[in-house]
Backbone bond lengths (Angstrom), bond angles and torsions (degrees), N, CA, C in turn:
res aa  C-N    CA-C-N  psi(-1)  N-CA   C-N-CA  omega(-1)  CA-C   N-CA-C  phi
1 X - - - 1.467 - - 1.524 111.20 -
2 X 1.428 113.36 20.70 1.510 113.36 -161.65 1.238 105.08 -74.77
3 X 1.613 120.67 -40.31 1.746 138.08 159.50 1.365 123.71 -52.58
4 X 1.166 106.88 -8.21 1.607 122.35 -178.49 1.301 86.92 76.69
5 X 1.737 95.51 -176.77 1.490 143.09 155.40 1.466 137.95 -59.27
6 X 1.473 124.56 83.75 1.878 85.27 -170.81 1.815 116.83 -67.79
7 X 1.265 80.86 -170.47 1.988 80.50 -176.35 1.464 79.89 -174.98
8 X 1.403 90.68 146.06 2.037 123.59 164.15 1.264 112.21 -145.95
9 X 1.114 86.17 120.31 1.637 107.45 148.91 0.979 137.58 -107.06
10 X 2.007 105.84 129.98 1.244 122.91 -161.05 1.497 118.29 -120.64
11 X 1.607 126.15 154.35 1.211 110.02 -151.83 2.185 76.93 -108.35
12 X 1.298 125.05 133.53 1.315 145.34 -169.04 1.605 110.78 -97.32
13 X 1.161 110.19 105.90 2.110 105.28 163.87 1.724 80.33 102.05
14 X 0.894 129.08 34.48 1.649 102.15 177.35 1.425 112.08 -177.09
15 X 1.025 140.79 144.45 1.578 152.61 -151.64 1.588 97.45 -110.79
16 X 0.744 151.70 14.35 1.580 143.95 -174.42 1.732 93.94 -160.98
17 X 1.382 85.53 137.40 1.814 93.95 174.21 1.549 115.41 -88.85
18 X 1.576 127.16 164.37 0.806 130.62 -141.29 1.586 148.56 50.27
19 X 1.351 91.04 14.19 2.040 126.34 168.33 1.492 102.13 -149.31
20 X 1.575 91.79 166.89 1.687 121.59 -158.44 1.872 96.11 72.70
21 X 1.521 97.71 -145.96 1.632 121.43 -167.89 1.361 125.74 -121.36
22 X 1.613 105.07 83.94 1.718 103.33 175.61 1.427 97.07 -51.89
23 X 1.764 80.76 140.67 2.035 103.22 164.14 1.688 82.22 -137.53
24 X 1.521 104.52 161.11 1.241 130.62 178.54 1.215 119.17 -119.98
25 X 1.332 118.76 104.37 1.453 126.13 -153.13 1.442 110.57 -108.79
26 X 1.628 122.79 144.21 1.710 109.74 -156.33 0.997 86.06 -148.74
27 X 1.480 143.18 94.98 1.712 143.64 145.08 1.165 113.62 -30.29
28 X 1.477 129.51 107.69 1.344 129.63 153.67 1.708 116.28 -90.37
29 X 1.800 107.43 143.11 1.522 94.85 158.49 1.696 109.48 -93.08
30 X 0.984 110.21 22.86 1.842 125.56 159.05 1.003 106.74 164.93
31 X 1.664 108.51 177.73 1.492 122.15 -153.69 1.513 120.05 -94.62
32 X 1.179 111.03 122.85 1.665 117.87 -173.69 1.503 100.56 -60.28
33 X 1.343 118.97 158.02 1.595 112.26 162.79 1.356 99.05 -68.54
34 X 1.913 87.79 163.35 1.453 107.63 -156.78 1.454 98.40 -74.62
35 X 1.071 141.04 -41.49 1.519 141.64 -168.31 1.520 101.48 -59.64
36 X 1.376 120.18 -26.52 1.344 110.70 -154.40 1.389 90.86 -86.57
37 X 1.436 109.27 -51.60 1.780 122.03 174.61 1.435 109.23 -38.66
38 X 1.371 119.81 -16.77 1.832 114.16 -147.42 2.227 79.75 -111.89
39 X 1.252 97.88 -8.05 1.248 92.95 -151.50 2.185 93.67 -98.98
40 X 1.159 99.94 -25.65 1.441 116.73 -173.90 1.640 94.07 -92.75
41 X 1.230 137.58 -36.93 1.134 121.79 149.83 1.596 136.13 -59.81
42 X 1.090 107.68 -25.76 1.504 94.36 166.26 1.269 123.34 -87.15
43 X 1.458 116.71 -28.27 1.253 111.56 142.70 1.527 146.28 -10.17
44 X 1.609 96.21 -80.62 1.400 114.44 162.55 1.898 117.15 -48.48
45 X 1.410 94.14 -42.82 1.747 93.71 163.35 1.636 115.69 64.96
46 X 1.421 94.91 28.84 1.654 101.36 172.25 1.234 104.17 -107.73
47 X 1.429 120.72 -160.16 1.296 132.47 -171.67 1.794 101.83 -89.65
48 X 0.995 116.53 -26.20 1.650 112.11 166.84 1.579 110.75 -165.45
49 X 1.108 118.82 162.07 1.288 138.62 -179.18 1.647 117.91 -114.77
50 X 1.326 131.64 68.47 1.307 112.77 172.18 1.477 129.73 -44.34
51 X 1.325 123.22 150.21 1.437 132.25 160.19 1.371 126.06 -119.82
52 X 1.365 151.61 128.45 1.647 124.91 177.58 1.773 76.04 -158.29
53 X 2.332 81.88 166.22 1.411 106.11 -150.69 1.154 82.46 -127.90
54 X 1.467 133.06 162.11 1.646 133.25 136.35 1.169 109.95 -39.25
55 X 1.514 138.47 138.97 1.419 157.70 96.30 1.195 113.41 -20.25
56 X 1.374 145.82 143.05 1.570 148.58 168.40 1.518 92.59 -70.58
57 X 1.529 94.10 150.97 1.835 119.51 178.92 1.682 82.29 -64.22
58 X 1.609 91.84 139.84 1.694 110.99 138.59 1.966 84.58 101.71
59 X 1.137 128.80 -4.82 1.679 128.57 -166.15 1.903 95.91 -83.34
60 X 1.371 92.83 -165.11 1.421 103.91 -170.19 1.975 98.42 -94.67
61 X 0.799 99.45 -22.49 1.596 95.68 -172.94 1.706 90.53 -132.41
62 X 1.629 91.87 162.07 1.547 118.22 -176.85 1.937 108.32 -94.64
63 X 1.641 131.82 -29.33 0.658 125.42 156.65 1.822 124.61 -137.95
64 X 1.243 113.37 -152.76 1.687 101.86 177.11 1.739 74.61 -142.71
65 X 1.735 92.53 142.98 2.104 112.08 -175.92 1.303 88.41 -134.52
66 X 1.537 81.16 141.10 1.986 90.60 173.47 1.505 75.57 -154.63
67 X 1.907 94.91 161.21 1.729 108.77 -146.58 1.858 85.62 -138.60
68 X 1.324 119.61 128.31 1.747 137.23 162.91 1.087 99.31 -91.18
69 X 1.311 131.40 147.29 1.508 129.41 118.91 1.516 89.92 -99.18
70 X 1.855 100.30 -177.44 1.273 117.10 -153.49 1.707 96.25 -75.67
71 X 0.912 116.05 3.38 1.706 120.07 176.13 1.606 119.43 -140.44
72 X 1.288 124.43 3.19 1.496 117.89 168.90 1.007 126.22 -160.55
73 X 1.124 149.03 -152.72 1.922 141.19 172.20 1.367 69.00 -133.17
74 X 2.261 107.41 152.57 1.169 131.64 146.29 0.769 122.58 -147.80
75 X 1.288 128.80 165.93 1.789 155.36 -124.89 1.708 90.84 -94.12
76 X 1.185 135.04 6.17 1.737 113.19 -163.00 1.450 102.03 154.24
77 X 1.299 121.20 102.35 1.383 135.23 168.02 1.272 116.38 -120.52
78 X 1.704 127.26 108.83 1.335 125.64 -158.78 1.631 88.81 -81.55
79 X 1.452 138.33 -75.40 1.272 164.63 -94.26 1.899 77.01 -100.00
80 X 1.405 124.50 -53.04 1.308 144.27 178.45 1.461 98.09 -49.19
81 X 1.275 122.93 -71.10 1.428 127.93 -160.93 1.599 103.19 -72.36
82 X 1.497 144.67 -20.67 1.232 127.64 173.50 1.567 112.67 -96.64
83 X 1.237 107.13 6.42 1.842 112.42 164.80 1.123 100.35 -87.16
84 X 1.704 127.52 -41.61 1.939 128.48 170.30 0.991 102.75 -47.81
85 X 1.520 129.96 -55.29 1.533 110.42 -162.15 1.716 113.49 -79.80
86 X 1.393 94.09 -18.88 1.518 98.58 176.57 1.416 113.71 -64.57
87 X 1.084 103.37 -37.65 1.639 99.59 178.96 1.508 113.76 -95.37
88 X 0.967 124.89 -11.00 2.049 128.98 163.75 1.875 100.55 -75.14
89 X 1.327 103.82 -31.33 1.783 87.97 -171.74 1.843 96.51 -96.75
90 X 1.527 126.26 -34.06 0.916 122.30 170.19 1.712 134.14 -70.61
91 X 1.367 114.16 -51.15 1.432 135.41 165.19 1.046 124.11 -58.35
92 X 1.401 103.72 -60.66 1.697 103.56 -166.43 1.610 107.34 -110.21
93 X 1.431 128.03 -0.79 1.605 139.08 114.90 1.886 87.39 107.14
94 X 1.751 87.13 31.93 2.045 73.44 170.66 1.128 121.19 -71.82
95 X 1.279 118.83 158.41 1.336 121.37 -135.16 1.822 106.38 -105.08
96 X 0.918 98.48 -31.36 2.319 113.10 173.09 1.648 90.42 -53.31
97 X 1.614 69.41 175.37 1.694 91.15 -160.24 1.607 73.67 -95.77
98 X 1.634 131.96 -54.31 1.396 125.14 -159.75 1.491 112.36 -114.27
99 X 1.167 110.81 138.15 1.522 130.33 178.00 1.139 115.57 -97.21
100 X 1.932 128.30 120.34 1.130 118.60 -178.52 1.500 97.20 -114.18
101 X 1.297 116.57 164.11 1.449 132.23 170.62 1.527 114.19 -149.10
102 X 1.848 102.85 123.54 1.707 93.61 169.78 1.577 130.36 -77.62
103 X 1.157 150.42 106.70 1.299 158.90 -142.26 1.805 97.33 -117.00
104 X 1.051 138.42 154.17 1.391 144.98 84.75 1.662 120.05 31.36
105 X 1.800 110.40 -26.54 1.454 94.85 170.57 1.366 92.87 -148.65
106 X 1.623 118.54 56.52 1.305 166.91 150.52 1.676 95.96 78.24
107 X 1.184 133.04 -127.47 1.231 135.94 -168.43 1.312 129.36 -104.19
108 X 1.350 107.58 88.04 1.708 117.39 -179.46 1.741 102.14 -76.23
109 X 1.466 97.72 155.31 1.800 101.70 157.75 1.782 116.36 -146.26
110 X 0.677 117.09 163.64 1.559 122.55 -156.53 1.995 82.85 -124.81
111 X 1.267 90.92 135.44 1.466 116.85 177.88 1.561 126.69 -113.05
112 X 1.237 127.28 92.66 1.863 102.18 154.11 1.397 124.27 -3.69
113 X 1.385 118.03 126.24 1.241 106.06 172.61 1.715 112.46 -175.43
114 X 1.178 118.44 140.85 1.749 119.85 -160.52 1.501 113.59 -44.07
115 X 1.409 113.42 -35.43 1.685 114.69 -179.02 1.624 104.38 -96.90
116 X 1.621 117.60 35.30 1.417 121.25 171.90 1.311 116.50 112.75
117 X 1.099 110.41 -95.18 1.923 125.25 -178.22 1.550 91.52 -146.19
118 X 1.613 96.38 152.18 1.468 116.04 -168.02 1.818 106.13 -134.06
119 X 0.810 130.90 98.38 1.361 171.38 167.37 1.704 98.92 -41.97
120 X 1.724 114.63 93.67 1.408 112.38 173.00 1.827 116.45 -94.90
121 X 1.703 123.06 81.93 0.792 103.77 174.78 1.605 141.94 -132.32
122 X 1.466 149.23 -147.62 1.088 126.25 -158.86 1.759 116.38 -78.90
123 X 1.443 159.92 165.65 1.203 113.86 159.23 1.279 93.99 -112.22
124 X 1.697 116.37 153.69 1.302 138.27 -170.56 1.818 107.55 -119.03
125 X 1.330 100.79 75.26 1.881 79.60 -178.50 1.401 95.68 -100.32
126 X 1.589 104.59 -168.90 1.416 105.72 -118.15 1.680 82.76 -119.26
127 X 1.628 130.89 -172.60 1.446 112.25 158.78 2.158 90.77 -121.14
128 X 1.249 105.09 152.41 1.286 119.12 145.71 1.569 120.52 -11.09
129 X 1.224 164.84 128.64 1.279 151.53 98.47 1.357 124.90 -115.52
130 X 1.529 117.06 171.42 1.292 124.63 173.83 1.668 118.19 -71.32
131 X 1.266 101.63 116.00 1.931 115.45 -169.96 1.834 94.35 -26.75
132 X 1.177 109.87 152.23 1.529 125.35 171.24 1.321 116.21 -82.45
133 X 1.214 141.97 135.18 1.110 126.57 -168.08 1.378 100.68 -71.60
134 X 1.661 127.64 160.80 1.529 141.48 170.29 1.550 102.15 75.59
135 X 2.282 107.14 24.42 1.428 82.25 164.11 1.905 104.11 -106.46
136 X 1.001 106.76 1.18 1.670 97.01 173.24 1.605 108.22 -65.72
137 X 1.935 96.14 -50.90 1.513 83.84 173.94 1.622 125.39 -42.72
138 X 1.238 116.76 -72.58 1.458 145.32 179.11 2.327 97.26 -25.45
139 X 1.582 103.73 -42.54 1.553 91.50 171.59 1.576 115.30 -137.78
140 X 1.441 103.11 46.98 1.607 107.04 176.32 1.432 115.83 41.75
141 X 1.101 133.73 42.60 1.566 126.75 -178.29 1.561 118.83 -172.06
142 X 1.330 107.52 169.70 1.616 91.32 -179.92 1.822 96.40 -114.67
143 X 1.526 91.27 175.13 1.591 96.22 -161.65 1.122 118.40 -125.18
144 X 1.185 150.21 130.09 1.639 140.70 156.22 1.181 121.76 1.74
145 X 1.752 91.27 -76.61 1.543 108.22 -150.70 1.429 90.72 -153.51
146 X 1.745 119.25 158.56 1.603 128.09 166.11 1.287 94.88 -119.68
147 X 1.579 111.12 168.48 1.264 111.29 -171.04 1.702 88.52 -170.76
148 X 1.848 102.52 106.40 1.253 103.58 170.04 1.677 119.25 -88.06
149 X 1.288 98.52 137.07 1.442 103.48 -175.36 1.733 92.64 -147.27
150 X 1.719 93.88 175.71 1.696 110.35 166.02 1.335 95.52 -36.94
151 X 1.397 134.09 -62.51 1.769 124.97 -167.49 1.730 99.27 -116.34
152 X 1.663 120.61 92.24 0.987 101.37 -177.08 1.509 132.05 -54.64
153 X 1.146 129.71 159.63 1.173 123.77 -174.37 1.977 116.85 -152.14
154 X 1.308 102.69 148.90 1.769 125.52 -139.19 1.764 85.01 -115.15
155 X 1.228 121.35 131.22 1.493 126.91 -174.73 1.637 86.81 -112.87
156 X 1.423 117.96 146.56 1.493 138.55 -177.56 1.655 107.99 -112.45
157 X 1.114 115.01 149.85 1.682 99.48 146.00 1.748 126.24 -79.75
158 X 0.615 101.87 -28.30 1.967 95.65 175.27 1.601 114.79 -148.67
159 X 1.249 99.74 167.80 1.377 117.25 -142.34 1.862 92.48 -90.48
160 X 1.078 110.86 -28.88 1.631 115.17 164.11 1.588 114.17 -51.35
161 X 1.612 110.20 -52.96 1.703 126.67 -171.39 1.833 89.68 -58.16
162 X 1.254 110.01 -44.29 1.520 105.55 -177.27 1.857 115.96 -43.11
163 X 1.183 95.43 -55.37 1.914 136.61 -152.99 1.492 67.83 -74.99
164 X 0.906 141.64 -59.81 1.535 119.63 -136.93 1.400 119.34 -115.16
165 X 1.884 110.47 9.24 1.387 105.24 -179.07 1.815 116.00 -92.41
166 X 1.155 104.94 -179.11 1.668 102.16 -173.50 1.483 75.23 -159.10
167 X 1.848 90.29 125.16 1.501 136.73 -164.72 1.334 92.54 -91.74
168 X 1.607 113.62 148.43 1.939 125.22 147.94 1.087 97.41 -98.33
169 X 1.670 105.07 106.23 1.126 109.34 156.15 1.733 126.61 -28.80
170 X 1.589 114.63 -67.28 1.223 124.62 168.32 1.347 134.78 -32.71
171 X 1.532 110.63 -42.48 1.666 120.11 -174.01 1.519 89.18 -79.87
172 X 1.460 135.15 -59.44 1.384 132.09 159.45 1.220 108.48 -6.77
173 X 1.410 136.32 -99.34 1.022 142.86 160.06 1.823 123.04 3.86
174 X 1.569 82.54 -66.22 1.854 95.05 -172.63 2.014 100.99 -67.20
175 X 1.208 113.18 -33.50 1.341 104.91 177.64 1.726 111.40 -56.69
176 X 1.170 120.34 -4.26 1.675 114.85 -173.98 1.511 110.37 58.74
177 X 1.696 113.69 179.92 1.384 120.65 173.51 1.950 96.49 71.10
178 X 1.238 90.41 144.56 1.498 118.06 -175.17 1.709 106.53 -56.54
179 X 1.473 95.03 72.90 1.901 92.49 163.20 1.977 104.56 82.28
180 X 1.271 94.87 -155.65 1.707 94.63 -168.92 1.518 83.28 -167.95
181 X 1.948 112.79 119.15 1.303 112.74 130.91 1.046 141.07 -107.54
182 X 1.248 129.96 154.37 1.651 129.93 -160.59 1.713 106.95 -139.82
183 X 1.395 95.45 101.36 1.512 118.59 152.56 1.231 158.94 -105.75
184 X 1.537 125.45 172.77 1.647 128.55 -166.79 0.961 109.44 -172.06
185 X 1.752 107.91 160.65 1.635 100.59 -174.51 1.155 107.64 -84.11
186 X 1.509 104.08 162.94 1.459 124.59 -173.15 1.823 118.66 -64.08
187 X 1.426 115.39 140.00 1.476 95.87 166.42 1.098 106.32 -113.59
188 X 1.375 122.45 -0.03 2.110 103.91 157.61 1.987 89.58 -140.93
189 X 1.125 106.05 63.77 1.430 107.72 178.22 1.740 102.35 177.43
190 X 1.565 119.72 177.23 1.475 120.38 -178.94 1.340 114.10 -64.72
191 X 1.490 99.20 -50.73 1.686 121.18 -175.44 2.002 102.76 -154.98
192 X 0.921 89.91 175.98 1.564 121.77 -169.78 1.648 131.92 -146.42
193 X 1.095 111.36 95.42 1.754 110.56 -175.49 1.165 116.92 -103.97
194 X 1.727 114.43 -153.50 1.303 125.57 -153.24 1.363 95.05 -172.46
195 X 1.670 141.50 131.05 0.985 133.48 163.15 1.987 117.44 -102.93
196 X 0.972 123.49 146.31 1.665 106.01 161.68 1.027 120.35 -133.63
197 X 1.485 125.86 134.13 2.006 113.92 -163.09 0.868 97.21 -141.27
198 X 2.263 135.30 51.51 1.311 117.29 157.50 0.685 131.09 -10.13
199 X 1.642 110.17 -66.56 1.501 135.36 -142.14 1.801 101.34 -44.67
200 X 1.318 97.82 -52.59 1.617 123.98 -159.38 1.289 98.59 -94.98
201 X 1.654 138.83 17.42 0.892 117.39 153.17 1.689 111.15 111.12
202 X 1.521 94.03 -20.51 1.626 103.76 175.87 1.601 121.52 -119.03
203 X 1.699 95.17 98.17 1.375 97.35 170.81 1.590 134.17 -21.12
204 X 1.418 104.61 -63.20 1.657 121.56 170.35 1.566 86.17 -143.84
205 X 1.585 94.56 145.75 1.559 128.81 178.66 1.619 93.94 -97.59
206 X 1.696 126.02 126.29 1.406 104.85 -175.15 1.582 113.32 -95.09
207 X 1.553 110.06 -1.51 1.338 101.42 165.84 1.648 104.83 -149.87
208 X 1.439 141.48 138.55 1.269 121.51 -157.92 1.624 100.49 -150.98
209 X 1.677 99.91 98.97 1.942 100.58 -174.19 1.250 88.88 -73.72
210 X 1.033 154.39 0.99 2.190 136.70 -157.56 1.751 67.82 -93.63
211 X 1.495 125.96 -73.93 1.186 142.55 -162.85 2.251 94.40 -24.89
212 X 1.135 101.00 -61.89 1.348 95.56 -176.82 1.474 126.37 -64.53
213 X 1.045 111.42 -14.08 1.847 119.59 136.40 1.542 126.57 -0.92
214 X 1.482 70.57 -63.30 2.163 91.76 -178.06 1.277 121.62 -104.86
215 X 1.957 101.64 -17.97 1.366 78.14 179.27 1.400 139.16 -75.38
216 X 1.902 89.57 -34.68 1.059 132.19 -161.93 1.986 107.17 -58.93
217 X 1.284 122.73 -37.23 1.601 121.31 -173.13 1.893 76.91 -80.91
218 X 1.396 134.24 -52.85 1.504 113.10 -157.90 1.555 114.95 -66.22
219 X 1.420 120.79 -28.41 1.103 134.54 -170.07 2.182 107.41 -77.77
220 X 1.531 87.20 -41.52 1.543 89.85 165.33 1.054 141.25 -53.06
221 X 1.528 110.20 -25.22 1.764 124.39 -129.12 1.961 70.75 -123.79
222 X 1.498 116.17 -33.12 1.325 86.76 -153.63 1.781 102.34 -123.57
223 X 1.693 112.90 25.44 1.059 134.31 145.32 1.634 120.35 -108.76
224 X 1.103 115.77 6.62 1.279 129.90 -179.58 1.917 106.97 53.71
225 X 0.987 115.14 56.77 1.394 98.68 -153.82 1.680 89.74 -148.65
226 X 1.554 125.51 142.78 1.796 102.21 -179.25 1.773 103.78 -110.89
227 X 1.572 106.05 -3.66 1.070 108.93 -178.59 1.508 109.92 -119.25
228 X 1.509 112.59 128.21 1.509 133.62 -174.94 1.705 127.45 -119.45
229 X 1.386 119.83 138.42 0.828 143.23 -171.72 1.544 109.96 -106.13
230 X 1.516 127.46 86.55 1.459 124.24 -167.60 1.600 131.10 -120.54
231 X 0.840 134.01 172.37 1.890 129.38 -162.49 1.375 86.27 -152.40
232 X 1.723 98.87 129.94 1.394 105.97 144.35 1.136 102.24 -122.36
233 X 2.080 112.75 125.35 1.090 145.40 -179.67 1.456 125.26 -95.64
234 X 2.051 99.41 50.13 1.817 101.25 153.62 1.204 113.26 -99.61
235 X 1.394 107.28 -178.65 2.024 110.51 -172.33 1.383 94.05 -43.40
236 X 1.298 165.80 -32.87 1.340 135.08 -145.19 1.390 99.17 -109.33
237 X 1.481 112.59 -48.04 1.767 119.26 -174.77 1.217 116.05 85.12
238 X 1.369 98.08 140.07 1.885 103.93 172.17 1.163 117.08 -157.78
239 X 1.513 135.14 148.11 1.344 151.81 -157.05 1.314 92.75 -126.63
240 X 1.587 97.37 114.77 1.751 98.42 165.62 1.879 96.94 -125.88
241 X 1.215 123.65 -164.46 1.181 140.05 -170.96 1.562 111.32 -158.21
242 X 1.573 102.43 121.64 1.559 91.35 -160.68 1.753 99.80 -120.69
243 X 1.090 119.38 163.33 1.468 121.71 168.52 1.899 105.55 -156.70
244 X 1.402 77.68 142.82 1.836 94.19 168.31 1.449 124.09 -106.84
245 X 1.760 90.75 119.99 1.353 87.94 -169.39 1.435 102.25 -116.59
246 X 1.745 149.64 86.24 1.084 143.46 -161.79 1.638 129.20 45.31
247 X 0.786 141.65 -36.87 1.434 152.01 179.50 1.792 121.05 -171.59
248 X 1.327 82.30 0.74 1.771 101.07 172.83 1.222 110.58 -98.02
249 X 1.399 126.99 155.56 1.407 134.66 130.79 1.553 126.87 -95.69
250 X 1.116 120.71 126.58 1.500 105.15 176.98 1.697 99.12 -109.34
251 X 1.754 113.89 125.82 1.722 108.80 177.13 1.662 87.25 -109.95
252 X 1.615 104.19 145.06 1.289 105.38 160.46 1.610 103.20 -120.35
253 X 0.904 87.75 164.16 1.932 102.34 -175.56 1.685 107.70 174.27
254 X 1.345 101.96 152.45 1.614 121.46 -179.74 1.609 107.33 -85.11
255 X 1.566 92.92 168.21 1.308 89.15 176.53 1.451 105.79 -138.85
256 X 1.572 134.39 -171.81 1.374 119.33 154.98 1.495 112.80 -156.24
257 X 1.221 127.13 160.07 1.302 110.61 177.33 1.298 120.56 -108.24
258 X 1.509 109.03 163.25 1.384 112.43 -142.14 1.886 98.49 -128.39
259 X 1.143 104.63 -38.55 1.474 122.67 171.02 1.533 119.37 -178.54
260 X 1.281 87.74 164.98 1.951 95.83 -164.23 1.999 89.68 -136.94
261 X 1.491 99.02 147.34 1.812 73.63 173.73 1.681 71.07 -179.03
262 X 1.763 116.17 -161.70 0.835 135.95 -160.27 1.470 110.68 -144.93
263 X 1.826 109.13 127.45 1.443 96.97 -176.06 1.942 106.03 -135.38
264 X 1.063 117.50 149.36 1.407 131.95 -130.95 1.888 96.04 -136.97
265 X 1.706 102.13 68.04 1.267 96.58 177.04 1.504 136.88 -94.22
């Protein structure tokens, strides 16, 4: 490690840097202990830190990804995983059209594809229930519909009520379940969200593919439509593109880079 580490950072969901979702991406030829990884991510102090290793020639996947935020490891970071492939098809100049990696929420792969890189992953929709109490508090407003899922998520009437609420962090929190998304339909797009990931350290996530997990089968099912056009509307913004493909989601979105450098932990 005397040469250091490289690392890039890439700006995720978005063609111009300084919008969409820096992730900080760190090629290992194996895996640092986890504390140290947990420790170089908070560091970095973004919304996540990728890591991935070689896989042996001839396996089912090309590498193994595991995802930090500045306070935990988790199961599935979309915004994370299309800065990896950005930098395996850009950086390190592999040569396929598709990149697979085994993860924690088994085997995603990142694709070539006209609106950038295309994002193969699980879909998680959500079921129906009655709102929890302390979630109006938690986003100042009242809601459609709740919908518990892996990332529960709060349906709005309009895409402004989205744009314009200001979250408690805390009641967030006290509601349990992985974070809070909050959606509506689109007024120059399908729909429009909002991610929030106290828990983990991130006030608002500014662009969040795991998030499209859930949205993407509810947003399908209830525009009748399998292909989507979507905005996430925090200060930075991001344009993803979603489609349902049976138990898949595929998100495509661009990426760009932002810096490449070397870090020496």
């Amino acid at each position: 490690m005397d040469q250091g580490l490289p690392l890039y950072q890439v700006d995720a969901f978005t063609d111009a840097v300084f919008s969409g979702n820096p992730a900080a991406v760190c090629p290992l030829a194996s895996w640092l202990d986890d504390a140290l990884m947990q420790k170089i991510a908070a560091e970095n102090n973004l919304s996540e830190t990728a890591f991935f290793v070689p896989q042996p020639e001839g396996g089912d996947t090309d590498f193994a990804l595991r995802w930090f935020t500045p306070k935990t490891e988790v199961d599935l970071c979309g915004h994370a995983t299309l800065a990896t492939g950005w930098t395996v098809f850009n950086e390190l100049r592999f040569a396929g059209d598709v990149v697979r990696f085994s993860s924690k929420s088994g085997i995603l792969a990142v694709r070539r594809a006209e609106a950038g890189l295309e994002l193969d992953f699980p879909a998680r929709p959500g079921e129906r229930k009655t709102p929890p109490a302390g979630l109006k508090k938690a986003i100042g407003a009242d809601v459609e519909a709740f919908y518990a899922a892996d990332k529960p998520m709060a349906v709005l009437a309009s895409a402004d009520m989205v744009r314009s609420l200001v979250p408690d962090s805390e009641a967030i929190v006290a509601l349990g379940g992985d974070g809070l998304i909050v959606t509506a339909p689109g007024d120059d797009c399908d729909f429009v969200s909002r991610y929030f990931a106290p828990h983990h350290g991130i006030p608002e996530d500014p662009v969040t593919g795991s998030a499209h997990c859930v949205l993407t089968p509810y947003w399908a099912a209830r525009l009748n439509k399998d292909t989507l056009f979507a905005r996430q509307v925090s200060a930075r913004g991001g344009v993803l593109r979603c489609r349902l493909g049976g138990d898949r989601v595929f998100i495509s979105g661009a990426a760009v880079l932002y810096m490449r450098g070397r870090i020496f932990p």
